[in-house]
TORDO-799038 format. One record per residue (C-alpha): residue number from 1; z, y, x. Coordinates in pm, 1 decimal, padded with zeros to 6 digits. Each point is the difference from the previous one (the first is absolute). Example, Ala and Ser with C-alpha at 12.3 -4.5 7.8 and 13.67 -1.06 7.14 Angstrom:
BEGIN
     n         pz         py         px
     1    00780.0   -00450.0    01230.0
     2   -00066.0    00344.0    00137.0
***
This chain:
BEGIN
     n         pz         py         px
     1   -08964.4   -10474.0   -06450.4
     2    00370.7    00126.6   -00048.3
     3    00079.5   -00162.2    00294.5
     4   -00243.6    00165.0    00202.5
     5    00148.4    00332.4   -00098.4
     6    00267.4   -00085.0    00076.2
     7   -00102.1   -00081.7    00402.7
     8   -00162.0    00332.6   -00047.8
     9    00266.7    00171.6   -00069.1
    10    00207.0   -00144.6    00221.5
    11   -00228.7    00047.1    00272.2
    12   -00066.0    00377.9   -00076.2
    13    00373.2    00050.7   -00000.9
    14    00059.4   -00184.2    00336.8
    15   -00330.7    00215.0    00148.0
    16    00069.4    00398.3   -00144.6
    17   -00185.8    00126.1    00299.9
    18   -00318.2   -00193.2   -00043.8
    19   -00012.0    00037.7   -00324.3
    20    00033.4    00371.8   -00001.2
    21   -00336.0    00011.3    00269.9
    22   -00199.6   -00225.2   -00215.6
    23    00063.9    00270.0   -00294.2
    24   -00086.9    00261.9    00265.4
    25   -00288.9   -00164.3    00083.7
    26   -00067.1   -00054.4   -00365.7
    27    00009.7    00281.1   -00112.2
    28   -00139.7    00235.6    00334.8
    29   -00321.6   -00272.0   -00015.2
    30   -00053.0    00134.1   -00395.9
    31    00036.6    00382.1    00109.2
    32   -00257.1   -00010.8    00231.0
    33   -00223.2   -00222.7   -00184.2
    34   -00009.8    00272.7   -00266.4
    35   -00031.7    00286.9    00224.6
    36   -00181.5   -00140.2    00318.0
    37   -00368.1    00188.0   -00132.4
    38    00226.5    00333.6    00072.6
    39    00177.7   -00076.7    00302.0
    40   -00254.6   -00190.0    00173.5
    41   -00309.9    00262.3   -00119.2
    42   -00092.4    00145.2    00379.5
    43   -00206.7    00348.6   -00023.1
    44   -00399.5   -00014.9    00056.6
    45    00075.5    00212.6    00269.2
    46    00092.6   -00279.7    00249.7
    47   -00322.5   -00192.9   -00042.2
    48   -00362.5    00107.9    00193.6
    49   -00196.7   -00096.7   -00343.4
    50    00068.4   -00057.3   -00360.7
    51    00208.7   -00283.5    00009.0
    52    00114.2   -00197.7   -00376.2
    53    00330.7   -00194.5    00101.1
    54    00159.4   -00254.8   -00315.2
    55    00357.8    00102.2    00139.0
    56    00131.0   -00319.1   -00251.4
    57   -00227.4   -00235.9    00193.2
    58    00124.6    00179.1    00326.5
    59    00364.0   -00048.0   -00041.5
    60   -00063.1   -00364.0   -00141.7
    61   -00201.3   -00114.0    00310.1
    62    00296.6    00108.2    00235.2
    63    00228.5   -00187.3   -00204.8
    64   -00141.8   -00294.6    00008.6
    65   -00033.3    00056.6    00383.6
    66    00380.8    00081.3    00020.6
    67    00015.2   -00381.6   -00171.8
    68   -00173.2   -00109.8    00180.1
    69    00163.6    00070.6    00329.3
    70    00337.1   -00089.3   -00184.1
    71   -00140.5   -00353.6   -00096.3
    72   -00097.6   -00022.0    00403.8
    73    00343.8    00090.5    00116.3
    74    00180.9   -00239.5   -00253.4
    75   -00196.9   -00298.6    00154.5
    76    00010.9    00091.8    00362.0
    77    00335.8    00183.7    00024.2
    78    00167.8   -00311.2    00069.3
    79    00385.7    00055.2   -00044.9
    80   -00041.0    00376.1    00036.1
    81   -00221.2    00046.0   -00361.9
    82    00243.8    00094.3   -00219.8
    83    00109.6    00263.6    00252.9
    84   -00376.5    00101.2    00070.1
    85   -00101.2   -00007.5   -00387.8
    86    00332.6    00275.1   -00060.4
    87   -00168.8    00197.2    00222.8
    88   -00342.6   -00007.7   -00092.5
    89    00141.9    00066.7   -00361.2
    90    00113.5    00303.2    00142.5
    91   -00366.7    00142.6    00147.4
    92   -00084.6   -00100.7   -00396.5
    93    00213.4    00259.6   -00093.5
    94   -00098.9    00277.0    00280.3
    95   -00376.1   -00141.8   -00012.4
    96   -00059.0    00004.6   -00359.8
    97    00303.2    00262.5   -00185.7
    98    00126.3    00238.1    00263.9
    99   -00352.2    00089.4    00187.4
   100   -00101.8    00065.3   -00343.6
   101    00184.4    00303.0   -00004.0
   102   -00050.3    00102.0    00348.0
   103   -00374.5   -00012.8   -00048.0
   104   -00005.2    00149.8   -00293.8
   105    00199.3    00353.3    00159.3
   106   -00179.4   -00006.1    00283.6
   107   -00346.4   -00159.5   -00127.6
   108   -00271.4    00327.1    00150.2
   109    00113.9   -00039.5    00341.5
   110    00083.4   -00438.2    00110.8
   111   -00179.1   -00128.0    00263.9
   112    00061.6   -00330.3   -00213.4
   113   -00300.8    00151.2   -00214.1
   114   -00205.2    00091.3    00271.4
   115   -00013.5   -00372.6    00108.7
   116   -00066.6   -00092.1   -00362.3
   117   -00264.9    00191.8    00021.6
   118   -00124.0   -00161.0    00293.4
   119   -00014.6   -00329.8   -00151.6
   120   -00188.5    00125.8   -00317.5
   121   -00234.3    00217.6    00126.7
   122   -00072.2   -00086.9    00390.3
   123    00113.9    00414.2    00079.0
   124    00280.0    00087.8    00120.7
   125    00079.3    00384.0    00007.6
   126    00028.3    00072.4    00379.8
   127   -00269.8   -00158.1    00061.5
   128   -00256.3    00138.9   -00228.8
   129   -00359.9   -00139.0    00118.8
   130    00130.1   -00365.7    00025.2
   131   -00084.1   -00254.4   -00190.9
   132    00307.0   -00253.8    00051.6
   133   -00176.6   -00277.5   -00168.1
   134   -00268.7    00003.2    00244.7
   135    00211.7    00142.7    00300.5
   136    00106.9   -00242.9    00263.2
   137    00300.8   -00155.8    00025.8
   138    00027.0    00018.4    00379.0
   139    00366.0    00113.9    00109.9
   140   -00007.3    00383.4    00076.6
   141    00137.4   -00029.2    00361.0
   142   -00301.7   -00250.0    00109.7
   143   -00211.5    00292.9   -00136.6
   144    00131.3    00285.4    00155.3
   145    00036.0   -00229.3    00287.2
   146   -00371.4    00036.5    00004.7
   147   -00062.4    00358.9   -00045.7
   148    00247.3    00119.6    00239.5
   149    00213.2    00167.1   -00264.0
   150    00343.3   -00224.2    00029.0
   151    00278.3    00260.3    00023.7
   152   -00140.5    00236.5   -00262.0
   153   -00142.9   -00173.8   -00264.8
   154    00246.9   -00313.9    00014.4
   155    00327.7    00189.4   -00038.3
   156   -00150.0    00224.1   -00329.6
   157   -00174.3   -00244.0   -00199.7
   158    00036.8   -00363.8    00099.4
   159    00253.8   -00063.8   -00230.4
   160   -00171.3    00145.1   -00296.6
   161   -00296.3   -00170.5    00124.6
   162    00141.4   -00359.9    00003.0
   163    00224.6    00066.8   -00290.2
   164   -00362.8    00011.0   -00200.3
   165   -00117.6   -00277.1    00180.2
   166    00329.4   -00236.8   -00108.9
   167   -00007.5    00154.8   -00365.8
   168   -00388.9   -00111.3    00001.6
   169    00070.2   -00334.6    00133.6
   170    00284.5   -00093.5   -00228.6
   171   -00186.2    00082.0   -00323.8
   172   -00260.1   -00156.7    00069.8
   173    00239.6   -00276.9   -00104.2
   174    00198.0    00173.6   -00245.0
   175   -00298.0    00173.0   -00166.9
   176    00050.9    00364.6    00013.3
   177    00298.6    00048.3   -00219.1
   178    00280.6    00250.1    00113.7
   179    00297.3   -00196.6   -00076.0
   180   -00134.7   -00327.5    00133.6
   181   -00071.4    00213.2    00306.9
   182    00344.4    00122.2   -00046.0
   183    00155.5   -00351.0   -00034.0
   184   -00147.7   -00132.9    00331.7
   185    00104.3    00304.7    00199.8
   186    00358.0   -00052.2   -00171.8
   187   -00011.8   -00345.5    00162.7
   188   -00130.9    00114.3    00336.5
   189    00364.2    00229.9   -00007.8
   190    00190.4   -00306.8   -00129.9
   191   -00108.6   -00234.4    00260.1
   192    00060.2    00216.6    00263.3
   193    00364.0    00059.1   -00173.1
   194    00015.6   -00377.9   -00004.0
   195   -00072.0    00008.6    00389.1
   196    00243.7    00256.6    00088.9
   197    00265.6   -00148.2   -00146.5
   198   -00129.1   -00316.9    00174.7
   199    00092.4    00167.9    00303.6
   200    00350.5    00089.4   -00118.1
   201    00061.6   -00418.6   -00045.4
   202   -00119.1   -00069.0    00330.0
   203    00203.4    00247.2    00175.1
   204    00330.9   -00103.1   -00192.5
   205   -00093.9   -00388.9   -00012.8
   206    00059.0   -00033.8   -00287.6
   207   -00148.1    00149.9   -00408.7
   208    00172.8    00293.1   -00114.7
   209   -00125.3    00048.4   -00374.9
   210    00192.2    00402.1    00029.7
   211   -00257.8    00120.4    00288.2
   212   -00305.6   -00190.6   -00256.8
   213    00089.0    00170.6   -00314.3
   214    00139.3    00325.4    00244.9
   215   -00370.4   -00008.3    00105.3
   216   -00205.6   -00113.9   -00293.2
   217    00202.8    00285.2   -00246.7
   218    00068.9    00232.6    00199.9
   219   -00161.5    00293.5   -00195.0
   220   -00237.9    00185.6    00183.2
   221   -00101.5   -00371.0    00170.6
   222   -00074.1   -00114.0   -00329.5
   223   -00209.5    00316.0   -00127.6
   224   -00184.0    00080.8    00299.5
   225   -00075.7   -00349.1    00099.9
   226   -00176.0   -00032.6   -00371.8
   227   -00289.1    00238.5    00027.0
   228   -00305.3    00000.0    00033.1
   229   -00037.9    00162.1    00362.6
   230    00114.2   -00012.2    00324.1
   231    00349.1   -00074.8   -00015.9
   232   -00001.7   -00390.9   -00121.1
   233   -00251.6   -00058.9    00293.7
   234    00304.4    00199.8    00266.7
   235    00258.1   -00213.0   -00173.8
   236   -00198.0   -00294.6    00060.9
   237   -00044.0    00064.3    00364.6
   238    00302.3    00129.4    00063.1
   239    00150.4   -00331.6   -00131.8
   240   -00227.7   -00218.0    00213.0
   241    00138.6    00200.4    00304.9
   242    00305.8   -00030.2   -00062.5
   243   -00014.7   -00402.7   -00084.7
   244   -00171.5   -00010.8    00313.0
   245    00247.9    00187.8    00181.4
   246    00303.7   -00182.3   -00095.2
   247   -00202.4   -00367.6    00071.5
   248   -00031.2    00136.9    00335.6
   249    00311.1    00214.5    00079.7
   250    00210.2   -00303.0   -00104.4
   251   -00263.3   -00328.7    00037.5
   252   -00203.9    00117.7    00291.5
   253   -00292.7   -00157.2   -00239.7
   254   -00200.1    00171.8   -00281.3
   255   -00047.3   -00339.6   -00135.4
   256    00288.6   -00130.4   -00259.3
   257    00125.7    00023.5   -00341.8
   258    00376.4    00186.7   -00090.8
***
């Protein structure tokens, strides 16, 4: 047993910085646990009937989502993991301590909530007389294809429209839990972070771990690409584009791995 302290030790000297964000993640994992029922309480307000949320249950299911997705990246991430799992522990952080925060200030007036609300209750708040559970989930422009109303309708509300359409679709595997839902829109932003940066290998020929942690970290990349809402689904697109782009511009093929 001595012995083993002793590696310990030695290995905590030899490591400061690790050892310093394990007792940050110690520690920040024990403040919220105690305080999450505060933070995480979202007003009545938000919801189109009385809706009882277990906030403890809540912030457990996305955890074990955001394991989840860690487990899947540590046995396909190849020789990239340990570089992919840094990062993911870094949406942890946004996903599950900073947002707190955020959504707590600004917690009567998120669209985040709105989309919650969607996936609880079927109603979503611009769109009072539908029943999303029972609505159709037939993309908007092959509807106002139909109708005649393309230029109009498309530009105001398709968005919103298929943003409650995705946020349906995903918890129906998630169950409708707002940081599970929060989780897999977190990922949506990572992987398109993961292609983007894709694109900056291809272009260069060669990895360049600065542009992945440059992109992955880079602050308002990491917070906006962690919400629930539009912005992870932009990122994501926006990455694909650009991963396509590069295969292209320098490959004259879209087919091929950097």
């Amino acid at each position: 047993m001595t012995d083993r302290v002793r590696v310990l030790i030695r290995w905590m000297a030899d490591h400061p910085g690790q050892v310093v964000l394990f007792l940050a993640a110690a520690l920040s994992s024990v403040w919220v646990a105690l305080n999450v029922s505060v933070l995480g309480e979202i007003p009545p307000g938000h919801f189109s009937k009385d809706v009882r949320r277990e906030i403890e249950l809540d912030y457990a299911v996305g955890l074990l989502w955001w394991l989840v997705i860690a487990v899947g990246l540590w046995l396909l991430g190849g020789g990239d993991r340990n570089h992919l799992l840094v990062a993911w522990s870094a949406k942890f952080f946004i996903v599950f301590v900073a947002m707190l925060f955020y959504e707590y200030k600004y917690r009567y007036n998120l669209d985040a909530f709105g989309y919650l609300d969607a996936a609880l209750t079927g109603r979503y708040h611009m769109y009072s007389d539908v029943n999303w559970f029972q609505e159709s989930w037939v993309p908007t422009l092959t509807k106002t294809i139909e109708t005649g109303d393309v230029s109009d309708k498309l530009v105001k509300t398709a968005g919103t429209e298929n943003m409650v359409r995705i946020v349906l679709i995903i918890s129906q595997i998630t169950g409708p839990y707002y940081h599970a839902l929060k989780v897999v829109y977190a990922f949506l932003g990572f992987v398109g972070a993961c292609f983007a940066y894709r694109a900056v290998v291809v272009i260069m020929g060669r990895p360049f771990l600065p542009a992945f942690y440059g992109l992955m970290l880079y602050p308002s990349i990491l917070f906006w690409s962690s919400i629930l809402g539009k912005d992870p689904v932009f990122l994501l697109f926006i990455g694909l584009y650009a991963y396509g782009g590069a295969l292209w511009l320098v490959r004259s093929s879209l087919i091929g791995r950097a």
